[in-house]
C-alpha positions as CSV (number, residue, x, y, z in Angstrom):
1,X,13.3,-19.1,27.4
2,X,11.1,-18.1,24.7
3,X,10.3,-20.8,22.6
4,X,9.9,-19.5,19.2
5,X,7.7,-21.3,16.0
6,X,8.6,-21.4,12.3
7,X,7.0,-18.2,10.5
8,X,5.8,-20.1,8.0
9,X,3.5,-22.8,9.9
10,X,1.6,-19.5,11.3
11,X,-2.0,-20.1,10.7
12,X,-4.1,-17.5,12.5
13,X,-5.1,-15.7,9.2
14,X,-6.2,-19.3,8.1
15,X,-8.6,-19.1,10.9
16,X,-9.5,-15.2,10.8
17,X,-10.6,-16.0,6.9
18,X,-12.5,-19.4,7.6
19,X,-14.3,-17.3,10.9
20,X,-15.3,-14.7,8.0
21,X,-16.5,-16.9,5.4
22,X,-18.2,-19.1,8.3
23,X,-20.0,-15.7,9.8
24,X,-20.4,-14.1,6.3
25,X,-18.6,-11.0,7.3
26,X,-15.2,-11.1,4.9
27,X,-16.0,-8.2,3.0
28,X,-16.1,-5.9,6.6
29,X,-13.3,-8.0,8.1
30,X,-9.3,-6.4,7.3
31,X,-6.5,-8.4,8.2
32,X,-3.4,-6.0,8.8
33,X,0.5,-7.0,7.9
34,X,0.1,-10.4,8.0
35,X,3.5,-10.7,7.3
36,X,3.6,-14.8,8.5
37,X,1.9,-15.3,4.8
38,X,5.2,-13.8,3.3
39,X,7.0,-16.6,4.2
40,X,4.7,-19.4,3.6
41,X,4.9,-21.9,0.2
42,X,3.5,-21.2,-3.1
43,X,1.6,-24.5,-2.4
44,X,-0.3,-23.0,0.7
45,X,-0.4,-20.1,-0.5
46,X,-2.3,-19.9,-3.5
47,X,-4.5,-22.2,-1.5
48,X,-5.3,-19.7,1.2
49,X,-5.2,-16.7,-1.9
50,X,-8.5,-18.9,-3.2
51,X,-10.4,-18.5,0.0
52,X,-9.4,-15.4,0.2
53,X,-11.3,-15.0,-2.8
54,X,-14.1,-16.7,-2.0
55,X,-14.8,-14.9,1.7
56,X,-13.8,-11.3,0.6
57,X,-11.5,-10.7,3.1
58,X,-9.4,-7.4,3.0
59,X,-5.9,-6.6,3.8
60,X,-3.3,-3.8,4.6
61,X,0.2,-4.0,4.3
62,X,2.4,-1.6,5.8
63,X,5.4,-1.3,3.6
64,X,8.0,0.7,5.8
65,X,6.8,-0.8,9.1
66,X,6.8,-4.2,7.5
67,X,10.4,-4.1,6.3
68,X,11.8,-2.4,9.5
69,X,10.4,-4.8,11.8
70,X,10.3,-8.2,10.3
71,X,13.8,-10.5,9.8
72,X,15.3,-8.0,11.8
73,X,16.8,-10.8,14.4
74,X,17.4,-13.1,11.2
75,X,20.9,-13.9,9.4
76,X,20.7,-13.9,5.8
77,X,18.8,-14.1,3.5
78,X,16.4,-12.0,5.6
79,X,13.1,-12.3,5.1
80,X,11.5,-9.4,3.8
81,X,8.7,-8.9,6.0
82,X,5.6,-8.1,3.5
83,X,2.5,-10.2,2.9
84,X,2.0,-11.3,-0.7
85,X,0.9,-7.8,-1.9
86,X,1.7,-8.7,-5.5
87,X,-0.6,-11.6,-5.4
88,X,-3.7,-9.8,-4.4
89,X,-3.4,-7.5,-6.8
90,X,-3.1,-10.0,-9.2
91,X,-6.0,-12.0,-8.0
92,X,-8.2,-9.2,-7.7
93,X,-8.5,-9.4,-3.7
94,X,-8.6,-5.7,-2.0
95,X,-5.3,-5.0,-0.3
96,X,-4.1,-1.2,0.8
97,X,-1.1,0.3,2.2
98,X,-1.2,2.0,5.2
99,X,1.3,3.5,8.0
100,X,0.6,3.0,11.4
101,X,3.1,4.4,13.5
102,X,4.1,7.9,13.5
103,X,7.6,8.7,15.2
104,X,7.4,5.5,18.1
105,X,9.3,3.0,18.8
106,X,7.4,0.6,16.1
107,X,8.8,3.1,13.6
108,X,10.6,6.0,14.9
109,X,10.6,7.7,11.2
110,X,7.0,7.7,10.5
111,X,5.8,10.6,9.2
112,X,2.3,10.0,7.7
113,X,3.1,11.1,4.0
114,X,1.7,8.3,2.0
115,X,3.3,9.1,-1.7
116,X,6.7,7.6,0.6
117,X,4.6,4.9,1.9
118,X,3.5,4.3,-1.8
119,X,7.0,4.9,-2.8
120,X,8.3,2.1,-0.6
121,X,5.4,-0.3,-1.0
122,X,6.0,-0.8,-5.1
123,X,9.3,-1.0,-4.8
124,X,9.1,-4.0,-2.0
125,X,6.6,-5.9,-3.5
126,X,8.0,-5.0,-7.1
127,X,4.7,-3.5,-8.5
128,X,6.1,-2.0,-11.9
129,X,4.8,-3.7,-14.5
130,X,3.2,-1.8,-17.2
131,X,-0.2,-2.4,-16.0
132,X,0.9,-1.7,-12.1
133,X,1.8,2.4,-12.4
134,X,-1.3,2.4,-13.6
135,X,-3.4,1.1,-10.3
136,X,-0.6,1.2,-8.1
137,X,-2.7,4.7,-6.5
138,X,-5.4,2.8,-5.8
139,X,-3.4,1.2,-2.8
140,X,-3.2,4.4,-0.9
141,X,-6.7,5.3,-1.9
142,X,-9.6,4.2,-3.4
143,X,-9.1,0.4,-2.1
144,X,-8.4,1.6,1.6
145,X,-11.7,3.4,1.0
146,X,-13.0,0.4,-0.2
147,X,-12.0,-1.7,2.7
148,X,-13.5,1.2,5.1
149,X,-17.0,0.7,3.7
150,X,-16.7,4.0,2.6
151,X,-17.5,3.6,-1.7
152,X,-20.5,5.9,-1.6
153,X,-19.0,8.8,0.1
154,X,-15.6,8.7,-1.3
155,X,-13.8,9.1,-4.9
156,X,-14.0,12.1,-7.7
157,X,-17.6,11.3,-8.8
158,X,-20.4,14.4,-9.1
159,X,-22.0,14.6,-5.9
160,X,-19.4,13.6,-3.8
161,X,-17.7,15.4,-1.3
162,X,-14.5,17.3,-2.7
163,X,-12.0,15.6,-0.9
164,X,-9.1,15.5,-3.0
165,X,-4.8,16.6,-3.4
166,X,-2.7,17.6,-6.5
167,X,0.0,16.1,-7.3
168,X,2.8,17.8,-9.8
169,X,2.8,15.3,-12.1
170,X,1.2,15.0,-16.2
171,X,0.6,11.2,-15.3
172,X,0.2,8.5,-12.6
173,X,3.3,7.1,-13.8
174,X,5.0,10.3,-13.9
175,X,3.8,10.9,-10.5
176,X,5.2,7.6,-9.2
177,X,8.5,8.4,-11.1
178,X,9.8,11.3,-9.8
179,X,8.6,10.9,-6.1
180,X,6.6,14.3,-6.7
181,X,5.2,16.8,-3.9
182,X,1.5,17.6,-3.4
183,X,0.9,20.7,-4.4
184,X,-2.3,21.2,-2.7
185,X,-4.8,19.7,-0.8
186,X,-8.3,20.1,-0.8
187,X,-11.1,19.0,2.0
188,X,-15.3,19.8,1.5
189,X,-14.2,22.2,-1.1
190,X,-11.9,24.5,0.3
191,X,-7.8,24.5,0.0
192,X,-6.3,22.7,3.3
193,X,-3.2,24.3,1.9
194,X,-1.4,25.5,-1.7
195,X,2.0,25.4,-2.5
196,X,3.9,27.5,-6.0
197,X,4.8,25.3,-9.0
198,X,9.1,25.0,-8.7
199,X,11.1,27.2,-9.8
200,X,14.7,26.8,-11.3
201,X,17.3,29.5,-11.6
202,X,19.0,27.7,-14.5
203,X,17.5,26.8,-17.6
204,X,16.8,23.6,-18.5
205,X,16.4,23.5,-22.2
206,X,19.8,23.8,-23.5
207,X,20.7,23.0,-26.5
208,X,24.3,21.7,-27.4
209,X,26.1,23.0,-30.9
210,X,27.3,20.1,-32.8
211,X,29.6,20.0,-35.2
């Protein structure tokens, strides 16, 4: 028989954080799903969320895997499976999202496109506050950057490489809104691939007659 322990009395990110801040080594240390600390108290919680602070640690949450795999075995409620994504970003503590499994049995319908995994991730955590659309892009890039060691190298700043996509969209909110395509995607320059705008047999400015 397996014995099985309460998801909430898990403590090994407890001791991955207090081995980082001991060794000095949060800010190159990434804990990935942690999705025990979804379950645990507010009381813990924004306990731990303080050291977290403090040691620099990093995290990555990966929405779809997360909320496939975890509570699957539970009766309801179900627990939802994510970490405490909404907290970090509140508490200014680097977290990404990420996918790590690409058509296996962990997640047969992986597929690597990370505007879904972005598209899943605010929705699960709830990241749609005003404020929120507006870094919510940072998740699947600059802070995964970040997290990599790789702030010097990556990004949209003169000098760097030109390493970069296109969405169809005016905004970051309008982006996140209508789910939109990449249109193109560029790497050290030159066009990975280009795709034409939409086009749409039927016009979509009509105007009604009122009486």
């Amino acid at each position: 028989m397996i014995k099985k322990y309460p998801h909430d009395q898990a403590r090994f990110l407890e001791i991955l954080n207090a081995e980082a801040m001991k060794q000095g080594y949060g800010q190159y240390t990434t804990a990935s799903h942690t999705c025990s600390f979804g379950s645990v108290n507010d009381a813990y919680a924004f306990r731990m969320v303080g050291l977290f602070r403090q040691s620099g640690l990093n995290f990555v949450s990966c929405p779809t895997e997360n909320l496939f795999l975890q509570g699957r075995q539970d009766t309801y409620p179900k627990r939802r499976g994510l970490t405490r994504v909404k907290e970090f970003v509140d508490n200014d503590i680097n977290v990404a999202f990420g996918q790590d499994s690409i058509v296996d049995l962990w997640y047969p319908a992986g597929s690597g496109n990370m505007m879904n995994i972005l598209d899943n991730g605010i929705h699960a955590t709830q990241l749609m506050r005003k404020e929120d659309f507006d870094r919510n892009f940072d998740l699947v890039t600059y802070n995964g950057a970040h997290l990599m060691q790789l702030d010097d190298v990556y990004g949209l700043d003169e000098g760097k490489d030109a390493n970069f996509i296109i969405l169809d969209a005016d905004s970051p909110f309008d982006a996140q809104r209508r789910r939109v395509e990449c249109l193109a995607s560029v790497r050290n320059g030159e066009f990975l691939f280009q795709k034409s705008l939409p086009t749409y047999t039927t016009s979509l400015n009509i105007h009604r007659k009122t009486k």
